[in-house]
N, C-alpha and C positions, 0 to 999 in steps of 0.2 A: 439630412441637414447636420451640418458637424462643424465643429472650431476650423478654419482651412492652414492656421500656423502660429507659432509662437508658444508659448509655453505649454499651452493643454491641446494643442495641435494635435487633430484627432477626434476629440471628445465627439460622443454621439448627442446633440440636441432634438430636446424631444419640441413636435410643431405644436401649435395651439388646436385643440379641437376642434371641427367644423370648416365654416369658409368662410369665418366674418375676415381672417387676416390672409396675407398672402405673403409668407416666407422668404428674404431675397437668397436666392441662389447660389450655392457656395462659388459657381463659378464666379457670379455677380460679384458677392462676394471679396472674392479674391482681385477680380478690376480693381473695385474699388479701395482696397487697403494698400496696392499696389501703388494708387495715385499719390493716397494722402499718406503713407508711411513708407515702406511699408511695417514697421517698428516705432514705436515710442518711446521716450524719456520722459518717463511718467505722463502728468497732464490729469485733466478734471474733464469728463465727459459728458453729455447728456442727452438720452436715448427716449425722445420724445413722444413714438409711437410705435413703444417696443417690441409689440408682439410679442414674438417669446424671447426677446431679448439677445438675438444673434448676432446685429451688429457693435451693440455694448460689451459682448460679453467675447466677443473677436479683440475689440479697443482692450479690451484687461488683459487678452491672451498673449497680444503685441504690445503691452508695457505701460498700458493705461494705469494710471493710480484708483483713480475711482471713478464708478460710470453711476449716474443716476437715471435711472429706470423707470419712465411714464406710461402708461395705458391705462382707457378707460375701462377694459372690457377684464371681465372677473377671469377668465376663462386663460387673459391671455396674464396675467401677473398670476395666476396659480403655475403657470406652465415658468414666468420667468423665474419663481420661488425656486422652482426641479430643478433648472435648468445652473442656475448659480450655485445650487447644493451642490450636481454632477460634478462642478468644475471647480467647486471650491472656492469661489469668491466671494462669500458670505459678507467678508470684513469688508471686502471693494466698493459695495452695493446699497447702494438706496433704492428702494422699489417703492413708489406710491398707485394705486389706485386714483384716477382724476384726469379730467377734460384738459388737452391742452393750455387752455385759456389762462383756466383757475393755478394749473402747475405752475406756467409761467409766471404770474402773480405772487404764489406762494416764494418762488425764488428769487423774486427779484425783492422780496422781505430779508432773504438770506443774502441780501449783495452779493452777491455769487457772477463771478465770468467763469465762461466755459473755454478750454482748448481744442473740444469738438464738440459736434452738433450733430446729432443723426436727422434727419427729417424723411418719413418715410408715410407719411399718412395714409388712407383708404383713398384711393386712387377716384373713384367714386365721390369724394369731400374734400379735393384739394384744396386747401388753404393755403399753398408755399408762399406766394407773395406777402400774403397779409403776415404771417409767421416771422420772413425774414425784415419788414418793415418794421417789427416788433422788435425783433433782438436787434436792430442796427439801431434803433428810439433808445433802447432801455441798454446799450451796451453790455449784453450778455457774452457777448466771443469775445474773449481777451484777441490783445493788440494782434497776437502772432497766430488765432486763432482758426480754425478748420469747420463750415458746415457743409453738411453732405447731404444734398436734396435727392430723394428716389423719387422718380415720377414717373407717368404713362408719356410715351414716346413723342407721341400728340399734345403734350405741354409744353408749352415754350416758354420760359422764363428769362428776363431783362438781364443783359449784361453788366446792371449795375442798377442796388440800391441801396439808396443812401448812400453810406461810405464802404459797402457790402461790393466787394466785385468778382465777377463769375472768372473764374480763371480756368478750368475746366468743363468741359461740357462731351458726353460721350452715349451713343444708344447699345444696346445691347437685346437687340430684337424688338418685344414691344414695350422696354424699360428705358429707362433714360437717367441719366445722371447727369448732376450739375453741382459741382464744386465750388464754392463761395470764398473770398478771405475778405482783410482787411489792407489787404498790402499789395502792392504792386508787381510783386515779383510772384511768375508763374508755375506753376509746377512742372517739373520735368514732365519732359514729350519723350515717350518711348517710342 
């Protein structure tokens, strides 16, 4: 697993120990930052079931400002502690420990909108609906903003909630991708 471009392009990241998580694929990866960037002009990100924080830590390499860092599991915020050390984004980085739910909650204390949104849960505990019916409630994605749902293949997600609309949608074996905005205009088709 490694940074696939942009400033620390390269970099070796290290995985979370065991098999509670499942690392997206640099190729995935690169799909995916392909769609929604593939470069940034800064922006406020937030990396809600980090694992080891690869797609946060991709968003900094391609020009993210700063990416905030969720997981519950201890195992995988020691790994995204290494992993932001590696690459030097210390300054970039929020890392908390905590259940979706409660993060959500503590942010939305911080009025805080995001310009992307990673959502990549335990495949095994999908929540994405209920997640995105959250941030579209509590207006978490700013106006122009990006979520990127990772899911099993076999998950089909609504072409539109709330004011949330799927503008991309793409499988990549037994993964699947689903692109979110707030806006009407779609992303480029390659």
């Amino acid at each position: 697993m490694r940074v696939v471009s942009g400033e620390k392009k390269g970099k070796i990241l290290k995985a979370v120990p065991g098999s509670s998580t499942r690392p997206t694929t640099d190729k995935v990866k690169e799909a995916i930052f392909n769609i929604i960037g593939p470069y940034f002009d800064g922006g406020l990100g937030l990396d809600l079931f980090a694992g080891s924080g690869g797609l946060g830590i991709e968003a900094l390499s391609r020009g993210a400002d700063k990416i905030i860092f969720v997981d519950r599991d201890g195992k995988a915020i020691q790994t995204i502690h290494e992993n932001i050390r590696i690459c030097g984004f210390e300054e970039q980085a929020e890392i908390y420990r905590n259940d979706a739910d409660r993060a959500i909650k503590a942010l939305l204390k911080r009025e805080l909108a995001f310009d992307y949104i990673f959502l990549d849960p335990p495949y095994r505990k999908q929540q994405l609906l209920k997640l995105l019916q959250v941030i579209d409630v509590k207006n978490l994605l700013a106006e122009s903003g990006t979520i990127l749902c990772e899911h099993s293949f076999d998950v089909t997600l609504p072409q539109s909630v709330g004011r949330l609309i799927q503008h991309k949608h793409e499988n990549y074996g037994i993964i699947s991708i689903s692109i979110y905005g707030r806006t009407e205009q779609p992303y480029n088709e390659d």
